[in-house]
N, C-alpha and C positions, 0 to 999 in steps of 0.2 A: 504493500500500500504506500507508506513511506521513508521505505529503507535506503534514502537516499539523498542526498542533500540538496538543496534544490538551490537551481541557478537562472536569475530572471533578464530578461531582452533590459537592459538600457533605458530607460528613455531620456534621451538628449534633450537641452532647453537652448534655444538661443538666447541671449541677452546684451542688453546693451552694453555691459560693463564685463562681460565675456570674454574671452581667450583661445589660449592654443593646449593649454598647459594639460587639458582633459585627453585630446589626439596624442600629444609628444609627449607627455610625462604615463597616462593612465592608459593611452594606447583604445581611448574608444577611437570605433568605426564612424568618421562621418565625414561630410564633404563640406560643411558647412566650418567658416573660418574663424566664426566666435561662439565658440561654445560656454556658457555658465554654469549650468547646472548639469550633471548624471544623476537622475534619479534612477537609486539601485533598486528597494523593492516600497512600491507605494501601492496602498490601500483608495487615495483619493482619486473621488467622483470625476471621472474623464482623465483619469492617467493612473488607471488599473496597470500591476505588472504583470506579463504575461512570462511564463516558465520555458524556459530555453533549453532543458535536459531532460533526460530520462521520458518513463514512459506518461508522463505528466505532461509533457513538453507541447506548449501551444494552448495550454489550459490557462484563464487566470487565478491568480491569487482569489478573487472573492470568489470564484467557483469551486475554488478546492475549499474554502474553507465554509461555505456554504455545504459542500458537500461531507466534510470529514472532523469541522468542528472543534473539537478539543485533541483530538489528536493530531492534529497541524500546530492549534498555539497554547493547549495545555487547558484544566479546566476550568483553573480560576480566571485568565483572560479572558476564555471565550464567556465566562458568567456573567464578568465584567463588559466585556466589550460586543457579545455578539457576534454578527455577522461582518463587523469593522475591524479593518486590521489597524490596531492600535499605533504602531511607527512607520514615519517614511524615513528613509535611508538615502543618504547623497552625499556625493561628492560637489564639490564648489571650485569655480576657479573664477578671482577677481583679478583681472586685467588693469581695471580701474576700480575706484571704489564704488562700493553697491550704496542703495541708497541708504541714507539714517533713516530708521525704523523701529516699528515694536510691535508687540503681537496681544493681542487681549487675552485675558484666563481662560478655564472652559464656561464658567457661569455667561460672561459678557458675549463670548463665542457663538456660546449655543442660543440665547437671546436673538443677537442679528443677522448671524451668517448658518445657524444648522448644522455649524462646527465642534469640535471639537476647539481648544486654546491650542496654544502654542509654546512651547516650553523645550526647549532645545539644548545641545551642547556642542561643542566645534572640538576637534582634535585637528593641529598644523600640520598638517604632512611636507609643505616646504614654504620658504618665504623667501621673497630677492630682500637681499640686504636693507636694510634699512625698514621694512615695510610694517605697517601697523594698522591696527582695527581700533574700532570708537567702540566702549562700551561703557553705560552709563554717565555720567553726570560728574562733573568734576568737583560739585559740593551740591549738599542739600539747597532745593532753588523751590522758590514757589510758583504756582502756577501765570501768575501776573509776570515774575520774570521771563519766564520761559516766552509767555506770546509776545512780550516787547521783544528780547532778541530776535521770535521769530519774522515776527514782521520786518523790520528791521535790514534783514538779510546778516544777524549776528550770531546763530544759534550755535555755528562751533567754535565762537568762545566759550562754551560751557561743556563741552563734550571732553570726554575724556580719554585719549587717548593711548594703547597698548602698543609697542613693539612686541614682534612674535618672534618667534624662531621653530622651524622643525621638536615638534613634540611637543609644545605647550598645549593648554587645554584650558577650555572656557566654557563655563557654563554662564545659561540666558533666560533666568527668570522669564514670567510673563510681565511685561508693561515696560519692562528695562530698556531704554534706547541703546541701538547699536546700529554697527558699519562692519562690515568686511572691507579692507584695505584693499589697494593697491599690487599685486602682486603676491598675493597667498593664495596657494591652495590647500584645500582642506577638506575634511570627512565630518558630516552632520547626523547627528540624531535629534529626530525631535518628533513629538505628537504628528500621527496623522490629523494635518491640517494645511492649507495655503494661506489662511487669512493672514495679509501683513496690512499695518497702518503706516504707509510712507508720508513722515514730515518735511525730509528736506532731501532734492538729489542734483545739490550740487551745481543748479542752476544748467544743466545740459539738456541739450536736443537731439531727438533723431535725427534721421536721414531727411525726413521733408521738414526739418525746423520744430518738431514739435515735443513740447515738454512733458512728463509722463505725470498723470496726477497723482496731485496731493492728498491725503486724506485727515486733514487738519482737526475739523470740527469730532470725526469718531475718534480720533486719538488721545481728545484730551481728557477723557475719563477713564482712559486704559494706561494713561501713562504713569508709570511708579517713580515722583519728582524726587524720592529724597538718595540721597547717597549710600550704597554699600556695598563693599568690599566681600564681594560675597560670589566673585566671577572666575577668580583662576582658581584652577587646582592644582593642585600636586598629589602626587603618586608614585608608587615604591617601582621599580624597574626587578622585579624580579625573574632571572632567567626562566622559559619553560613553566612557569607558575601567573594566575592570573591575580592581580593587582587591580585594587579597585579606583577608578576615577571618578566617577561622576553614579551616586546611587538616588531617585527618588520616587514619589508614587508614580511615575509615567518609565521610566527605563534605569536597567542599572547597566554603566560602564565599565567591563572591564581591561586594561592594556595586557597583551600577553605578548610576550617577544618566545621564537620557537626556535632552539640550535638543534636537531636529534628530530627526537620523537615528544610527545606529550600523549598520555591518555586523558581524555578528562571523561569524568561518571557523574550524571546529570540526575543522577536517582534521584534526588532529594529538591531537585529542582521544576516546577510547574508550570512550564514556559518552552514556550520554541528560542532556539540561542540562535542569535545574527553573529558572523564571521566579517568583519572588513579588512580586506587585506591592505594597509595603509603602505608596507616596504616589504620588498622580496618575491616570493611567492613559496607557497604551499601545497602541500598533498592532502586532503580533506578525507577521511573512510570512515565508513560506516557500516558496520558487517564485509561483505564481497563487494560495494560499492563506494569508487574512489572520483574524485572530482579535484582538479589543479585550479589553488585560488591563485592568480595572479595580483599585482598591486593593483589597484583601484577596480577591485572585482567583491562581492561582496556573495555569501551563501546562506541561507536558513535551513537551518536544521530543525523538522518537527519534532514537537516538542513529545510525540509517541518514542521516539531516538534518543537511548539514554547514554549512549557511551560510544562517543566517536575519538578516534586517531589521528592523529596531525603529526604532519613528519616537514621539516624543512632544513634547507641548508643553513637558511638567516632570513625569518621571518619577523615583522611586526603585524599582530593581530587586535582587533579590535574588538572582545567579544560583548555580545547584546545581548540582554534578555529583560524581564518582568518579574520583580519580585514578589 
């Protein structure tokens, strides 16, 4: 049924702030010269993942789990979630910087979009020198601040700026202003959801001259004004062993770097585990059934799969799951 790890079609996004670094660095397929987004495996309405292996292959995600349930994502998600696949999975590549943004909870979510909120985390997979991301507020400001900068055209004097480098990691509250810089890319977890509230992008246009909208007036009751230090982590690098980055009611992160072999035994665990291969690549098995994760390739293991094999030269993994 699902003795085997399952590997989903891509879906490419163009964007404005888009690149190359998804073709030359993650090695997708496409002809298109600014790519920003791979979304790995996504639940959301109109960019369903379709399964690319085994004899599953060409099904999508909400059909397999319409059909098979808790043995796809375990029993307490699917109690919890249904027929909805609870995370989307992506990779990110900023050329330029994306816009300053935030995302509302799931109460405000489900209120006007029929969403789910947004609550995310970013692991760097690489950055050009110098390069940095906005996250948060650089002091507690009130809401009267905020619209005078913004009108203004002054709002990233209050933004607070990150330098990155390969391997840091950030987590993204719901309501928290933030940017993806200039020249990072990077692996996403976060709620299945799209709903973003873009306040400022920079003053650019498209191709015919036209600026993309703002979403001003619904942002200002979702945006979280005061300051906290509550965005990077840190985490243990332990060989062959998983280390936790990023745990809370929506996903827990863990970092796993692979030299050999690892077995890992999921008995005690009630959840389908995501694999992001962020450096190297990998040998993925599950009983007789074996699947090669390359970097910027990502697998789900159902969550009926208690005990899979991993073998690599020199692997970095990202593993996922629901606790």
């Amino acid at each position: 049924m699902f003795d085997y790890p399952l590997k989903f079609r891509p879906i490419l996004k163009e964007k404005i702030w888009g690149g190359k670094k998804l073709v030359e660095i993650l090695n997708k397929k496409s002809g298109s010269g600014e790519l920003g987004e791979s979304w790995e495996i996504s639940g959301v309405k109109g960019d369903i993942s379709i399964i690319e292996n085994g004899v599953h292959s060409g099904s999508t995600l909400k059909e397999l789990l319409e059909e098979y349930k808790e043995a796809l994502v375990g029993k307490k998600v699917y109690k919890t979630f249904g027929n909805e696949f609870p995370l989307l999975i992506k990779y990110i590549d900023a050329k330029t910087e994306l816009s300053v943004q935030l995302h509302p909870n799931d109460a405000l979510a489900r209120k006007r979009h029929d969403s789910f909120g947004k609550t995310e985390m970013w692991y760097i997979m690489q950055a050009d020198e110098g390069a940095k991301i906005n996250i948060g507020f650089t002091h507690t400001i009130s809401k009267d601040e905020y619209l005078d900068h913004l009108e203004k055209g002054r709002i990233t004097n209050l933004l607070n700026f990150e330098e990155v480098k390969k391997g840091d990691t950030f987590f993204i509250n719901t309501g928290k202003v933030h940017a993806i810089g200039a020249g990072v890319l990077l692996a996403e977890i976060q709620q299945t959801s799209d709903v973003t509230y873009r306040i400022y992008d920079w003053d650019r246009v498209d191709a015919e001259g036209n600026s993309r909208e703002l979403h001003t007036e619904q942002a200002l009751d979702a945006i979280d004004f005061e300051r906290k230090d509550d965005f990077r982590l840190s985490y243990e690098r332990i060989l062959n062993g998983s280390s936790t980055i990023a745990t809370c009611e929506y996903f827990t992160t863990n970092y796993l770097p692979v030299k050999g072999e690892v077995k890992k035994d999921y008995t005690a665990l009630d959840s389908f585990v995501i694999y992001m291969c962020v450096s190297g690549d990998a040998l993925i098995r599950i009983g007789d059934h074996k699947e090669t994760l390359q970097q910027g390739q990502s697998l789900l293991i159902p969550a009926q799969n208690k005990f899979v094999d991993i073998k690599a030269k020199d692997a970095e993994l990202l593993e996922v799951y629901i606790s």
